[in-house]
N, CA and C atoms as a LAMMPS dump frame, in Angstrom:
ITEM: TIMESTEP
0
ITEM: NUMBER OF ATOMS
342
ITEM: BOX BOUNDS ff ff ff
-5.0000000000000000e+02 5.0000000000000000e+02
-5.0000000000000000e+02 5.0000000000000000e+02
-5.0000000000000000e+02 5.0000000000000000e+02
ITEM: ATOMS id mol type element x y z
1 1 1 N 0.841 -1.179 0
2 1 2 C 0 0 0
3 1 3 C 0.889 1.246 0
4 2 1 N 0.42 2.057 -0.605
5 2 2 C 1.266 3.441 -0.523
6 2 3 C 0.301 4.544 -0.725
7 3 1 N 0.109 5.379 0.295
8 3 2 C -1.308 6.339 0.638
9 3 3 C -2.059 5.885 0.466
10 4 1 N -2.325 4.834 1.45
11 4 2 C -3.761 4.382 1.296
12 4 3 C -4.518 3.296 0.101
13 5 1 N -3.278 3.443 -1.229
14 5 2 C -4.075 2.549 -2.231
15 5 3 C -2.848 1.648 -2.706
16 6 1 N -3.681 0.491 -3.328
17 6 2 C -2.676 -0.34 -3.774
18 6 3 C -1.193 0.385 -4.466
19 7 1 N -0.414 -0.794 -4.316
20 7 2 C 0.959 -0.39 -4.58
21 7 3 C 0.747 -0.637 -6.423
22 8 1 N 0.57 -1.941 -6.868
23 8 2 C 0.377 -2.278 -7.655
24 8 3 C -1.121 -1.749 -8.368
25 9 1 N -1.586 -1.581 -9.571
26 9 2 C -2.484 -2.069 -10.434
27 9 3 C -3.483 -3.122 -10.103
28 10 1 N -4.859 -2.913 -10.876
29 10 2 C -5.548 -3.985 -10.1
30 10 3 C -5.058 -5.472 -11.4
31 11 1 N -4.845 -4.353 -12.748
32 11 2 C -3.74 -6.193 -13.724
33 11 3 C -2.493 -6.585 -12.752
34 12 1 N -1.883 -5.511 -12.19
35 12 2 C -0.638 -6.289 -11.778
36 12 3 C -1.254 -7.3 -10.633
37 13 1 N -2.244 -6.898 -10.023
38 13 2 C -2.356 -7.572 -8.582
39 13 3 C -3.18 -8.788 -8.857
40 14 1 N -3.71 -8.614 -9.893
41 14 2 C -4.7 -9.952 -10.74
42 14 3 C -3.215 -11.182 -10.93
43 15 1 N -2.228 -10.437 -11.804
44 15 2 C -1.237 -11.675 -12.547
45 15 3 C -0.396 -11.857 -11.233
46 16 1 N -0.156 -11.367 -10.37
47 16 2 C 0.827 -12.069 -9.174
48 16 3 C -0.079 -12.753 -8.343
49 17 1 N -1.609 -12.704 -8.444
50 17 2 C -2.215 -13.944 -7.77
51 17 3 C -2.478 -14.842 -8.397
52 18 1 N -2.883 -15.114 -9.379
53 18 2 C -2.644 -15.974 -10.938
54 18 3 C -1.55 -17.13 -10.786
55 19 1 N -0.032 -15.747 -10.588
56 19 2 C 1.492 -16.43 -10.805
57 19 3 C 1.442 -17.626 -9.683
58 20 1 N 1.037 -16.585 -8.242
59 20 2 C 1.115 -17.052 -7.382
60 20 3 C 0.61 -18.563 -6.48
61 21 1 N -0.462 -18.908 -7.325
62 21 2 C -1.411 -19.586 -7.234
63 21 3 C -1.042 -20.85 -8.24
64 22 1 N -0.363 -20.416 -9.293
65 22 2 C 0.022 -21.503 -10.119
66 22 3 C 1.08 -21.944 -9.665
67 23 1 N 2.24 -21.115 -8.716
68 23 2 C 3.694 -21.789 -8.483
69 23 3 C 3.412 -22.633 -7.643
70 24 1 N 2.638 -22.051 -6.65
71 24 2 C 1.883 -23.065 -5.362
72 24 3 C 1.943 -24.717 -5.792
73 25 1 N 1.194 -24.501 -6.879
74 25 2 C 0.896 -25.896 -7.533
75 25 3 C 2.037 -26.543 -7.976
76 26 1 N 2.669 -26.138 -8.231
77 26 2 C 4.143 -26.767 -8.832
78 26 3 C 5.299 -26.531 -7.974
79 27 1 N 5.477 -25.559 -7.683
80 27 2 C 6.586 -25.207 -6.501
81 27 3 C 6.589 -25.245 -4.966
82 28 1 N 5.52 -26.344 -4.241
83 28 2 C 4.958 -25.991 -2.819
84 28 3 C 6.5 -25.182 -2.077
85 29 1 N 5.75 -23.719 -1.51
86 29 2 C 6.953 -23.441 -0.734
87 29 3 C 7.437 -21.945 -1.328
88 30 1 N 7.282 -21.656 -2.535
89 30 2 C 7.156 -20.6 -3.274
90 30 3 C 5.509 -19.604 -2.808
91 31 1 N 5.663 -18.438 -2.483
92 31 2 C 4.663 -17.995 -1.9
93 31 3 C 4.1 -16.199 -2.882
94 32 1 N 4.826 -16.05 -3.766
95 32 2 C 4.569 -14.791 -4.326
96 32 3 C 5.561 -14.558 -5.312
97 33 1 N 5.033 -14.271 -6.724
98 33 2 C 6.272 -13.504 -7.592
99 33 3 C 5.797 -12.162 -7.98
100 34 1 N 6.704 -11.541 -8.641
101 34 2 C 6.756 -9.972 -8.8
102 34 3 C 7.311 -10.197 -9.943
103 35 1 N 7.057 -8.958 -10.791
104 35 2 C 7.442 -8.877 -12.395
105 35 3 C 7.9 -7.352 -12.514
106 36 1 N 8.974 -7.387 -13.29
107 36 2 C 9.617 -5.952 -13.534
108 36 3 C 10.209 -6.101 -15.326
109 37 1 N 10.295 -5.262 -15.635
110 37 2 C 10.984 -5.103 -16.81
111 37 3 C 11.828 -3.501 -17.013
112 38 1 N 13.1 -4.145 -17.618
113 38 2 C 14.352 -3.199 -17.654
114 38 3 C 15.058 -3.609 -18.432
115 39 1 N 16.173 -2.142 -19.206
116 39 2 C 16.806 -2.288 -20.159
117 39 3 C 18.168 -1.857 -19.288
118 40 1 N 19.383 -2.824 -20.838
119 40 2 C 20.821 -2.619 -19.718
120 40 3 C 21.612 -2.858 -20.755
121 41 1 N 22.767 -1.637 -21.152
122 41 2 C 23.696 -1.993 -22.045
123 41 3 C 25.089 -2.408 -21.179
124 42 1 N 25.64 -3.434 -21.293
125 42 2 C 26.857 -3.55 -20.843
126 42 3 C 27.901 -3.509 -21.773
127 43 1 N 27.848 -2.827 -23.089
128 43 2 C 29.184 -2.742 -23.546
129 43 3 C 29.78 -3.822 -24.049
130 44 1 N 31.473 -3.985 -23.735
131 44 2 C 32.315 -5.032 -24.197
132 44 3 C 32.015 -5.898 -23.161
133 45 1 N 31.952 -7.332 -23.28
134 45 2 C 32.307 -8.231 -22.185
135 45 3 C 33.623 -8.647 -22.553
136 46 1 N 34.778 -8.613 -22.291
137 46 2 C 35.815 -9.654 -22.153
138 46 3 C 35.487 -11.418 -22.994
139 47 1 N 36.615 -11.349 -23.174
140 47 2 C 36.714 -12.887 -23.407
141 47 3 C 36.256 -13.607 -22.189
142 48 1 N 36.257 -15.14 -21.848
143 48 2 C 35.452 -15.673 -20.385
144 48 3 C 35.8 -15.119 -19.332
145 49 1 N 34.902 -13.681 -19.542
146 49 2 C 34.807 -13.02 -18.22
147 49 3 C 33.119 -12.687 -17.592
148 50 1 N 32.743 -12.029 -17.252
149 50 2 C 31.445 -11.428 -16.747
150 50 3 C 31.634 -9.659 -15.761
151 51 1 N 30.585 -9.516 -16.224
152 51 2 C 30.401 -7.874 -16.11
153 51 3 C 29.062 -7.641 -15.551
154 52 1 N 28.89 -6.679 -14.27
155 52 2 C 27.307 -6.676 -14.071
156 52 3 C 26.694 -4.842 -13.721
157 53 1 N 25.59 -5.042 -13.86
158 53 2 C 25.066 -3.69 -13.736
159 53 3 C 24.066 -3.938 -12.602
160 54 1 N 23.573 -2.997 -12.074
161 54 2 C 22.163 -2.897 -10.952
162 54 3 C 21.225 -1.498 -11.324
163 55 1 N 20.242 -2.041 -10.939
164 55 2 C 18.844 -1.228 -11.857
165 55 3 C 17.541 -1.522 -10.336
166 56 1 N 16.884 -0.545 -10.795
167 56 2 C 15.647 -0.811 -9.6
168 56 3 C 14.407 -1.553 -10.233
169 57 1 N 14.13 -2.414 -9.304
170 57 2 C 13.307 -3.532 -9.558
171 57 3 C 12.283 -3.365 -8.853
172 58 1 N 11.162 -2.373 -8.389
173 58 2 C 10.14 -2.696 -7.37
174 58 3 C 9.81 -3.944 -6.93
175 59 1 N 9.587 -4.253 -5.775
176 59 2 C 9.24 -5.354 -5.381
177 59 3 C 10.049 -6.281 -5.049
178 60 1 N 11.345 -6.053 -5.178
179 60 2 C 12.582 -6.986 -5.212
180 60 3 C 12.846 -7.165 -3.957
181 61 1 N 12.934 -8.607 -3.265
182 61 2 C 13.757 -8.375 -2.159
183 61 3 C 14.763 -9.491 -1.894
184 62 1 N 15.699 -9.009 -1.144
185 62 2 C 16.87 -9.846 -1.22
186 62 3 C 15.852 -11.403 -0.613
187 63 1 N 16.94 -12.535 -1.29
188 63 2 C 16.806 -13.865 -1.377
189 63 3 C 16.102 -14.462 -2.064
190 64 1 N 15.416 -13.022 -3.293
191 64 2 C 14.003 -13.742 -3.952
192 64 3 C 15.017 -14.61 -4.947
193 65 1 N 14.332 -15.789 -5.779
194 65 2 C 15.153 -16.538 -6.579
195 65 3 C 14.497 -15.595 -8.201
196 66 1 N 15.632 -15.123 -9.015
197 66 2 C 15.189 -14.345 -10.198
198 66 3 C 15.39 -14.882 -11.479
199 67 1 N 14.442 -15.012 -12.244
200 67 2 C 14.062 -15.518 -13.692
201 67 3 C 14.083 -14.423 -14.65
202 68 1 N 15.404 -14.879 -15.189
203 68 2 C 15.756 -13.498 -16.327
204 68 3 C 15.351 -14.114 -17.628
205 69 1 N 14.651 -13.375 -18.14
206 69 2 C 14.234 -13.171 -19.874
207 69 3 C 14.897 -12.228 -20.88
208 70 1 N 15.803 -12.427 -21.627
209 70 2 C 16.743 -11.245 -21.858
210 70 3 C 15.745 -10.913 -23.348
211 71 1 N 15.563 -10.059 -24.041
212 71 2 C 14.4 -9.478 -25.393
213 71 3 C 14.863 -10.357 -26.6
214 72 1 N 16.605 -10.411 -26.566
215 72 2 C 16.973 -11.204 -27.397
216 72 3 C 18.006 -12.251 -27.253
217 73 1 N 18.533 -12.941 -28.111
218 73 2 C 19.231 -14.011 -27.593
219 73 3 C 21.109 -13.673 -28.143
220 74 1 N 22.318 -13.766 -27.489
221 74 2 C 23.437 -13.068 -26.87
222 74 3 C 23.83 -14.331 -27.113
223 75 1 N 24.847 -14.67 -28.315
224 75 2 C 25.437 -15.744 -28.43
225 75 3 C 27.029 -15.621 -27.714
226 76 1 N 26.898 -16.865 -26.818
227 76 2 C 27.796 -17.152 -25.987
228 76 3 C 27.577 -16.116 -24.456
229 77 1 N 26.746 -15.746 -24.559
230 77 2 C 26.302 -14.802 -23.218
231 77 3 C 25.165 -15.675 -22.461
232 78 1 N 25.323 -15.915 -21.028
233 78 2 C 24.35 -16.431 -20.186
234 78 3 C 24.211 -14.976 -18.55
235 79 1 N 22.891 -14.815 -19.207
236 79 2 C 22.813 -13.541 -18.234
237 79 3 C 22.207 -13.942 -16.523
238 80 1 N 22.701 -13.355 -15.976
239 80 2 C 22.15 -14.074 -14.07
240 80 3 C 21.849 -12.917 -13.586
241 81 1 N 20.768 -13.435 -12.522
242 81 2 C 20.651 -12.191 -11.493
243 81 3 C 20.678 -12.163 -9.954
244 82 1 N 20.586 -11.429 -9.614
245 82 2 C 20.82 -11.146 -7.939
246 82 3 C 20.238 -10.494 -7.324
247 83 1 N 19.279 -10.597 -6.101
248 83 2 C 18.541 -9.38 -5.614
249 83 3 C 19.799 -8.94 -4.663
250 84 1 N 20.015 -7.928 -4.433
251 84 2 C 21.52 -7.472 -3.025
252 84 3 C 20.853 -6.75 -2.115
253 85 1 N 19.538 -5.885 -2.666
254 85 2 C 19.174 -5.075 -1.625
255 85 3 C 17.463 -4.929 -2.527
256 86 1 N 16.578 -4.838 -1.202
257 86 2 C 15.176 -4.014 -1.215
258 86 3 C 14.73 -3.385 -2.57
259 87 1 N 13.998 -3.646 -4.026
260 87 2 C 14.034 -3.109 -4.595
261 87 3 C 15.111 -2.732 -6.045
262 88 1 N 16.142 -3.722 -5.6
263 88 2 C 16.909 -3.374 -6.819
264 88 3 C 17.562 -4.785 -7.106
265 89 1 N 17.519 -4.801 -8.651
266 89 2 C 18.321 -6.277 -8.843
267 89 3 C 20.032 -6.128 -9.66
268 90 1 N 20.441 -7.281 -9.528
269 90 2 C 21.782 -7.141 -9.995
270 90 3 C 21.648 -7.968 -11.307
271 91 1 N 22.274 -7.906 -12.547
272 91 2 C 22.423 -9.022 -13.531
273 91 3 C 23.625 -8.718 -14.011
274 92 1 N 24.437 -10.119 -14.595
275 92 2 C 25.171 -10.419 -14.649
276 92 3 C 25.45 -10.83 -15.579
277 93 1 N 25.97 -10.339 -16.552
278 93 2 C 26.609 -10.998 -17.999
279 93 3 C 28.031 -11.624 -18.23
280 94 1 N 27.621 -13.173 -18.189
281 94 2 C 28.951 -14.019 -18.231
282 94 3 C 28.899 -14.495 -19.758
283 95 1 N 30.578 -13.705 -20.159
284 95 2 C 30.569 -14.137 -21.387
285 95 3 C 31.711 -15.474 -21.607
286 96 1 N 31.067 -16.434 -22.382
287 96 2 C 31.812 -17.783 -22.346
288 96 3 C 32.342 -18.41 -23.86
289 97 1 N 32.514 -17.197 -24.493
290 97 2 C 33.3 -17.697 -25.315
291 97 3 C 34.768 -16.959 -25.296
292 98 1 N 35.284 -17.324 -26.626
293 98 2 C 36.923 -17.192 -26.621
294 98 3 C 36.943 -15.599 -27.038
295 99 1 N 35.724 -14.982 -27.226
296 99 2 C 35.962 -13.907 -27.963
297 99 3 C 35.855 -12.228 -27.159
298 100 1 N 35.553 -11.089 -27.243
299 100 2 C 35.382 -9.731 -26.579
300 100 3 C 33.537 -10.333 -27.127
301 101 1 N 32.658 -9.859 -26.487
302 101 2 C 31.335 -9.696 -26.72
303 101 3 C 30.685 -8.455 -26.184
304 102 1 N 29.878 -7.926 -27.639
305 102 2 C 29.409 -6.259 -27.439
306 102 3 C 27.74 -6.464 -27.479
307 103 1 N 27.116 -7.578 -26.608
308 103 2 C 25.31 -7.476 -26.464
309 103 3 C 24.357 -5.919 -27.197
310 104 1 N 25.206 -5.154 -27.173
311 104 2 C 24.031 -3.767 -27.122
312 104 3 C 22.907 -3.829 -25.949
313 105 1 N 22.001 -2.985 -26.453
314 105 2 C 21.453 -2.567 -24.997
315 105 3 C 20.047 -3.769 -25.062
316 106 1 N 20.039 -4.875 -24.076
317 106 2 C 19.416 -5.272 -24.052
318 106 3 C 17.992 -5.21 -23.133
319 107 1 N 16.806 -5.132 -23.37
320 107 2 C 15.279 -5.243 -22.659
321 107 3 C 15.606 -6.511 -21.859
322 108 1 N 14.794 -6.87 -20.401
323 108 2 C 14.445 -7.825 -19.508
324 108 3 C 13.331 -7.778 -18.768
325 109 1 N 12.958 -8.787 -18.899
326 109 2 C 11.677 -9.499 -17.853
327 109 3 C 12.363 -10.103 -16.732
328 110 1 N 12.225 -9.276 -15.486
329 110 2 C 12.163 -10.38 -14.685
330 110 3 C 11.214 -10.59 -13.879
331 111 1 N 11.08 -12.005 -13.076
332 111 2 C 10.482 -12.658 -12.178
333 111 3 C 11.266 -12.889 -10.991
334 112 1 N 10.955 -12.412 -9.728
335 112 2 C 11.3 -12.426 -8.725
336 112 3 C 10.14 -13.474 -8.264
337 113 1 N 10.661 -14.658 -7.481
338 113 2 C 9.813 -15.608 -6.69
339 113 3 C 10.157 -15.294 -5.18
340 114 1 N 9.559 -15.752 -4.289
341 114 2 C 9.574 -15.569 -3.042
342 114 3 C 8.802 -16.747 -2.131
């Protein structure tokens, strides 16, 4: 709640009981997800190295487990994420080939579970 009225939308608050209700079923133990979407250029990656950025994620809170959807697909790139703090997530671009890799600015979905 924030003054009095939902934090969320009454779609957002519809699809995280939806989400929520379906992980139940499959995930006993999983109790709520949250959905954010954000864009993130990281530049060069190194040859097998990794590089990360942090962005604000409403709803994020540390220990949630996060399901990254990157807009497009980053050959030889496997992207990860991290909640570190309240609200903001970390992702992580590990690049695993032999080469420098330049992603451009990529869009994300994520899913924060809880």
């Amino acid at each position: 709640m924030r003054n009095g009225k939902p934090y969320f939308s009454t779609g957002q608050q519809q699809w995280n009981k939806e989400v929520s209700e379906a992980l139940n079923a499959i995930l006993p133990g999983v109790s709520s997800a949250n959905k954010a979407s954000f864009s993130m250029n990281f530049g060069s990656i190194p040859l097998q190295s990794a590089v990360n950025q942090t962005t604000a994620a409403a709803g994020a809170k540390p220990g949630d487990i996060v399901a990254l959807h990157p807009s497009s697909y980053v050959a030889g790139v496997i992207f990860t994420g991290v909640v570190g703090s309240s609200g903001n997530v970390t992702v992580y671009a590990h690049n695993y080939t032999s080469d420098t890799v330049t992603p451009g600015t990529v869009q994300f979905t994520a899913i924060f579970l809880r």
